[in-house]
Backbone as JSON Lines, residues from 0, in Angstrom:
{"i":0,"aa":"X","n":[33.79,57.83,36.39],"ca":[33.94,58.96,37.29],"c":[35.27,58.89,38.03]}
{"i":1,"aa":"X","n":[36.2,57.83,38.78],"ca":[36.95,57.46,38.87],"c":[38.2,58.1,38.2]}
{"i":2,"aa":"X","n":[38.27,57.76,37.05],"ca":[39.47,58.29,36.01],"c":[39.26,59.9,36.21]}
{"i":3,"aa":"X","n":[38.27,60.22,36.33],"ca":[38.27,61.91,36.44],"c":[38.95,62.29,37.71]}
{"i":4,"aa":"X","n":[38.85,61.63,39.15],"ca":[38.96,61.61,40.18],"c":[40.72,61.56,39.8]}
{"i":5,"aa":"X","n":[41.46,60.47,39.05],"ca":[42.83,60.36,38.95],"c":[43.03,61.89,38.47]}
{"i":6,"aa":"X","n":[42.34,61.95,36.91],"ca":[42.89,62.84,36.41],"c":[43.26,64.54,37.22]}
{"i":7,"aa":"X","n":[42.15,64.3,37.94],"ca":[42.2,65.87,38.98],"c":[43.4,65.55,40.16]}
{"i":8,"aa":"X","n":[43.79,64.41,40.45],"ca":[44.96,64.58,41.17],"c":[46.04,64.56,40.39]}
{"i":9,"aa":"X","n":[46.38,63.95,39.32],"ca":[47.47,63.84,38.13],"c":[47.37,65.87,38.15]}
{"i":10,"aa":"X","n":[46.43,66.4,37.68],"ca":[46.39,67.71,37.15],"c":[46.92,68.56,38.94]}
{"i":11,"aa":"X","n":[46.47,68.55,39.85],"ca":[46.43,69.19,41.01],"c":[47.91,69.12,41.75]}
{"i":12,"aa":"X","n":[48.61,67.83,41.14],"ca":[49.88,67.43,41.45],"c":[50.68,68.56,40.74]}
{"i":13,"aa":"X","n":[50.52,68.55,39.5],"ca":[51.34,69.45,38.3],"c":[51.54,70.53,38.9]}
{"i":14,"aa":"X","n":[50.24,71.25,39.31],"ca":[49.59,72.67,39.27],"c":[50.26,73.11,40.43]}
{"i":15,"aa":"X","n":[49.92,72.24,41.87],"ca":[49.76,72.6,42.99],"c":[51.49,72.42,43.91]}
{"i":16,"aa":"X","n":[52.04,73.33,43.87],"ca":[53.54,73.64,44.59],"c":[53.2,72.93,45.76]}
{"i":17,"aa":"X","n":[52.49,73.09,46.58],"ca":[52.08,72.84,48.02],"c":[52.13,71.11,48.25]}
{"i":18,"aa":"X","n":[51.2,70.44,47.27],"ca":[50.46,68.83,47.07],"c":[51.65,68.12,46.53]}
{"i":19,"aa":"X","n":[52.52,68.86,45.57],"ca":[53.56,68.51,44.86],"c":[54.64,67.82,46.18]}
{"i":20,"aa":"X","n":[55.08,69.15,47.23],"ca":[55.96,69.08,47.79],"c":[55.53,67.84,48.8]}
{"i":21,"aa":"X","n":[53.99,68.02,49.36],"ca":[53.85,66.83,50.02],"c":[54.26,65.69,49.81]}
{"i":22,"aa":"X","n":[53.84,65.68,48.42],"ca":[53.82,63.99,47.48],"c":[55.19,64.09,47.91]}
{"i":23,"aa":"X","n":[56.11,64.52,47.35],"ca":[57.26,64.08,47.41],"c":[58.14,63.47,48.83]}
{"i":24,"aa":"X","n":[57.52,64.96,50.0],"ca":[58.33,64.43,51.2],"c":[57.42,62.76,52.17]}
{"i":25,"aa":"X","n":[55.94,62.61,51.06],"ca":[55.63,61.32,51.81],"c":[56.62,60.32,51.29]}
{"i":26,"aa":"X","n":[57.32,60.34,50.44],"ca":[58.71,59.42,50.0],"c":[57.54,57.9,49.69]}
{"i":27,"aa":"X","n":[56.42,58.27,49.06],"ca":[56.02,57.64,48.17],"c":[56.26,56.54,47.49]}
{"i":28,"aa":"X","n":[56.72,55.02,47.45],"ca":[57.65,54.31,46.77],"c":[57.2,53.44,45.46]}
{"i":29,"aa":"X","n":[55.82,53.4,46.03],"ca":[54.55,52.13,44.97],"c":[53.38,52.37,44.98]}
{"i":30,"aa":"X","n":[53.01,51.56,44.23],"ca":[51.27,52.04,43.64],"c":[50.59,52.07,45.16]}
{"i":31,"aa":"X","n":[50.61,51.21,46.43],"ca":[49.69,51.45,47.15],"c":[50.1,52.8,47.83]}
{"i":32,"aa":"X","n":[51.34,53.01,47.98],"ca":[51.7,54.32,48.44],"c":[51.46,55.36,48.17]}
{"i":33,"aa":"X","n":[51.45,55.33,46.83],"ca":[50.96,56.74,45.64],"c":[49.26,56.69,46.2]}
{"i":34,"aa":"X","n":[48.57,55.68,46.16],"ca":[47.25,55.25,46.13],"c":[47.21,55.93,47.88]}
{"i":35,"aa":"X","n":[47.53,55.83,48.52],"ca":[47.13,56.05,50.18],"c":[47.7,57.58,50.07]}
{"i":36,"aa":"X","n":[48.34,58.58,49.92],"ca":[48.64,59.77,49.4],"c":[47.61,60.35,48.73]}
{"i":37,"aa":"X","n":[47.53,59.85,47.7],"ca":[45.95,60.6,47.12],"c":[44.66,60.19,47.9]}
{"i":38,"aa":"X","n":[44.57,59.13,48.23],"ca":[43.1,58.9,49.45],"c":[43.64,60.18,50.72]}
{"i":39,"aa":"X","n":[44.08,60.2,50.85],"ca":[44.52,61.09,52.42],"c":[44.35,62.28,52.01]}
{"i":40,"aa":"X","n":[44.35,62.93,50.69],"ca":[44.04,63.86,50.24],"c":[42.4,64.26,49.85]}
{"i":41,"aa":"X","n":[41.91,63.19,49.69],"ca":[40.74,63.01,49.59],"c":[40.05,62.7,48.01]}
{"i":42,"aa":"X","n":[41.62,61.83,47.21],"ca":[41.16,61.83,45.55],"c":[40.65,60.42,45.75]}
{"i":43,"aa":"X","n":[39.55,59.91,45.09],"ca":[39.38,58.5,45.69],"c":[39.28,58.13,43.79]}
{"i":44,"aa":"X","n":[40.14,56.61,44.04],"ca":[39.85,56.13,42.29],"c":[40.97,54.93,42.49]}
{"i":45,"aa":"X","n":[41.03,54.18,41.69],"ca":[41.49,53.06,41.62],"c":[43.49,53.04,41.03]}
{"i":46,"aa":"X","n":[44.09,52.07,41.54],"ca":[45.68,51.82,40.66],"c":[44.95,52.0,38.85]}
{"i":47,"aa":"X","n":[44.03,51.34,38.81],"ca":[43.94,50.91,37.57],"c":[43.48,52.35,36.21]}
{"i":48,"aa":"X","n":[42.76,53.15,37.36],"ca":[41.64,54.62,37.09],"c":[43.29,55.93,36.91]}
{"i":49,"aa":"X","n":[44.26,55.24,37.61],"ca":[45.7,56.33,37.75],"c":[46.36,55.88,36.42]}
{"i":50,"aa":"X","n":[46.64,54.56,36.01],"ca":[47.3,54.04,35.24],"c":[46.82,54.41,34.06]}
{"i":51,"aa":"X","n":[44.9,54.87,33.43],"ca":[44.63,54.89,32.44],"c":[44.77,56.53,31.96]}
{"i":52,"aa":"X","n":[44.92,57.33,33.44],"ca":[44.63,59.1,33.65],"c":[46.16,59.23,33.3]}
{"i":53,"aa":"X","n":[47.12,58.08,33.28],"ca":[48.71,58.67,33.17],"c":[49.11,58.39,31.71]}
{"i":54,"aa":"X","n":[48.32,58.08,30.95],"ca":[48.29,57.99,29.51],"c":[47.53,58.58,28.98]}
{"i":55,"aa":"X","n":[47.35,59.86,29.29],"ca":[46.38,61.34,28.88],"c":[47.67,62.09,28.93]}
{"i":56,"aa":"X","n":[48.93,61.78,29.78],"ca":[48.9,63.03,30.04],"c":[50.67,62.96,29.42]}
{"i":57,"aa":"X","n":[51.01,64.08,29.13],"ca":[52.48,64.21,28.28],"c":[53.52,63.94,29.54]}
{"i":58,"aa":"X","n":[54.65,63.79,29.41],"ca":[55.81,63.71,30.06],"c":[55.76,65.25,31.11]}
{"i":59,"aa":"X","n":[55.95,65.18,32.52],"ca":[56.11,65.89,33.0],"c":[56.52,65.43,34.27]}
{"i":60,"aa":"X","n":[57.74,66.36,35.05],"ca":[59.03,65.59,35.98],"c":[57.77,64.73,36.77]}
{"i":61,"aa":"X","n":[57.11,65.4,37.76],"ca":[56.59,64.46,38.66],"c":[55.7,63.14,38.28]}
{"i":62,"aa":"X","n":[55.24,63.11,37.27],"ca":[54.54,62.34,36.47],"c":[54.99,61.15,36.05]}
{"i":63,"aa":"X","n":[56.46,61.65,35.64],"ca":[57.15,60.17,35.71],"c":[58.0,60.11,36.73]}
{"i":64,"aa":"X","n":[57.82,60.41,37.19],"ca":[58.33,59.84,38.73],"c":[57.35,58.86,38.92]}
{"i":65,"aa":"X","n":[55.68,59.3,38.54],"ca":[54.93,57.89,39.45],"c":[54.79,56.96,38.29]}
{"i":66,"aa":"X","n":[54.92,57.54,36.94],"ca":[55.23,56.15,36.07],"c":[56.41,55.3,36.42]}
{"i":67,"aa":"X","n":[57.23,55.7,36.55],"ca":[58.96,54.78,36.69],"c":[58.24,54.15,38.29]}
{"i":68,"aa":"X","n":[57.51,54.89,39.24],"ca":[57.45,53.72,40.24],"c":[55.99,52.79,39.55]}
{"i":69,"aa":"X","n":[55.46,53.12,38.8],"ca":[53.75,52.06,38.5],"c":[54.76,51.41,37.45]}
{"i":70,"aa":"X","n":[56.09,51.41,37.03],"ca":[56.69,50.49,35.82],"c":[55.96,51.13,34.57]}
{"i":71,"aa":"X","n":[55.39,51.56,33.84],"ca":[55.0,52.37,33.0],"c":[55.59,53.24,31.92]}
{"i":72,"aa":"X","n":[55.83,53.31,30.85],"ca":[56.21,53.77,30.09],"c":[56.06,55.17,29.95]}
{"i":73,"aa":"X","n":[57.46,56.17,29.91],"ca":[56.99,57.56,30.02],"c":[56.23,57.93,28.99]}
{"i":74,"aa":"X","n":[55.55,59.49,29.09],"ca":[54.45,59.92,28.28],"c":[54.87,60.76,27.39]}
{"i":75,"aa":"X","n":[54.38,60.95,26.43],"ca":[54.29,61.6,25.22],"c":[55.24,62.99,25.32]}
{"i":76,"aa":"X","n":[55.89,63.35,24.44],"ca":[57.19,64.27,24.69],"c":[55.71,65.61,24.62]}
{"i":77,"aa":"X","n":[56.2,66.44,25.56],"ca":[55.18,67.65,25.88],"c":[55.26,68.33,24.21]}
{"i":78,"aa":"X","n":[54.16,69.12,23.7],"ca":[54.49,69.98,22.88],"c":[55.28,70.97,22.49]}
{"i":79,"aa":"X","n":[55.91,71.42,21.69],"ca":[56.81,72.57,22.03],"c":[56.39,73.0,20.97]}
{"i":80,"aa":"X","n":[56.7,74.5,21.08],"ca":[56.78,75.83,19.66],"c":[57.84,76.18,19.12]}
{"i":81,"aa":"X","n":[57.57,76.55,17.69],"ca":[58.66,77.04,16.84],"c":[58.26,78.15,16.87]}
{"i":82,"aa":"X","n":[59.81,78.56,16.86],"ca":[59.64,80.11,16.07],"c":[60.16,80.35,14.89]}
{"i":83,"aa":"X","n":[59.23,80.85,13.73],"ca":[60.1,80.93,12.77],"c":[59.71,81.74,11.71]}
């Protein structure tokens, strides 16, 4: 249940202009930081429940922002379309 808890802040981060801008101006630096940001928000789940929800999810700016601070390898190049 946990990992769902990441995944809805991973997703709410993307989505949400407002949560986004927060995250950013809390100047966020490390996992407990990222981790006390989402509790204050009210996402409750583990470093470990974020780390497994950030390997669901494709490359996207803010996303690796909290991979490059969890040390983490960026994510999967997003899909793109052809036209042809």
């Amino acid at each position: 249940m946990a990992k769902e808890h990441a995944q809805q802040f991973l997703d709410d981060l993307c989505n949400n202009a407002s949560l986004r801008a927060q995250y950013n101006a809390s100047g966020a630096a490390n996992a407990d930081a990222i981790m006390d940001f989402a509790l204050s928000k009210g996402y409750v789940f583990s470093e470990n429940d974020l780390r497994q929800a950030l390997n669901d999810y494709p490359e996207q700016y803010v996303l690796d922002q909290i991979r490059d601070k969890l040390k983490m390898p960026r994510g999967r190049p997003a899909a793109s379309t052809k036209l042809g």
